[in-house]
N, C-alpha and C positions, 0 to 999 in steps of 0.2 A: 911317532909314538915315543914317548919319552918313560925312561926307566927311572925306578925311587926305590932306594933299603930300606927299609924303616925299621925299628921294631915294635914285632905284633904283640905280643903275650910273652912275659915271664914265667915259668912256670918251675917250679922246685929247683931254682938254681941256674935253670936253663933257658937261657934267650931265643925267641924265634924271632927269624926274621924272615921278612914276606918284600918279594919284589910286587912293585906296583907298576903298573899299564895303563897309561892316559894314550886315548883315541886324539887325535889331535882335529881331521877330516875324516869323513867317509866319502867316495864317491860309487853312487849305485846306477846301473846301467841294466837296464829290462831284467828289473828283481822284483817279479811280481806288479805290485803296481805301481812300481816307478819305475818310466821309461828311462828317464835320466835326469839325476840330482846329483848335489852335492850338499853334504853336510858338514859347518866347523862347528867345531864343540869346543865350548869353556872347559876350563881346569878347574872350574867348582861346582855348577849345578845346572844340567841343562834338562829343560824341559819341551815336550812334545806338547803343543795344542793341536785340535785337528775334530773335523766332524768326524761322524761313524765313517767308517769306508777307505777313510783319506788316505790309511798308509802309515798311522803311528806304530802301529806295531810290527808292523814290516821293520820298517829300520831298526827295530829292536833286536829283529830276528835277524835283521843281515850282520850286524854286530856279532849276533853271535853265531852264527854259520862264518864266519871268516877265523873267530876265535876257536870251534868246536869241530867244525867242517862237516855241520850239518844245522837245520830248523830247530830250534826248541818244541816246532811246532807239531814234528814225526811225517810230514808230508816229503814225498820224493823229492828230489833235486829238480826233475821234473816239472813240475809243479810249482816250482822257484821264479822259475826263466819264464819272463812276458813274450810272447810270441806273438804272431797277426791275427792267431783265434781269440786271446785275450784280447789283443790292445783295441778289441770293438764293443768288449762288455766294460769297458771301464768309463 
C-alpha cells in the first residue's frame, strides 16, 4: 500500500491535507465465497464484472473489513469465513 499528501480543500486560510491509501493486491482465503483469490489493483480504476452470486461484492466488503474490522454488510464475522457447510452451497 502506498501513501500520498495531497491537498484536499482550502478553506478560510486553512489547508487540509488528506493522506491517500492505494490497495496495491488483496489476497482472500475462505471469505465467503472465495475459497482463495488474489486480486492486483490498478492505481486508477479498477472494475468488478461478474454474474449474480460471483463474489463482486464480497471483495468489496473484504477491502473494507481489513480497513474497518468489520462487513459493511453488519453480518458476524462468523458469517465471513467459508467453511465445509458452505463450500457445498456454492
Amino acid at each position: 500500500m502506498g501513501h500520498q499528501t495531497k491537498p484536499f480543500k482550502t478553506f478560510r486560510n486553512f489547508e487540509v491535507k488528506v493522506k491517500s491509501m492505494f490497495v496495491k493486491n488483496l489476497k482472500i482465503i475462505n471469505f465467503k465465497n472465495h475459497p482463495e483469490k488474489t486480486f492486483d489493483f490498478s492505481s486508477d480504476i479498477n472494475c468488478f464484472v461478474g454474474n449474480n452470486g460471483a463474489g463482486k461484492t464480497n471483495i468489496l466488503d473484504a477491502l473494507h473489513y481489513i480497513s474497518m474490522g468489520k462487513s459493511f454488510l453488519g453480518v458476524s464475522d462468523f458469517q465471513n469465513i467459508r467453511t465445509s457447510e458452505t463450500e457445498n452451497k456454492s
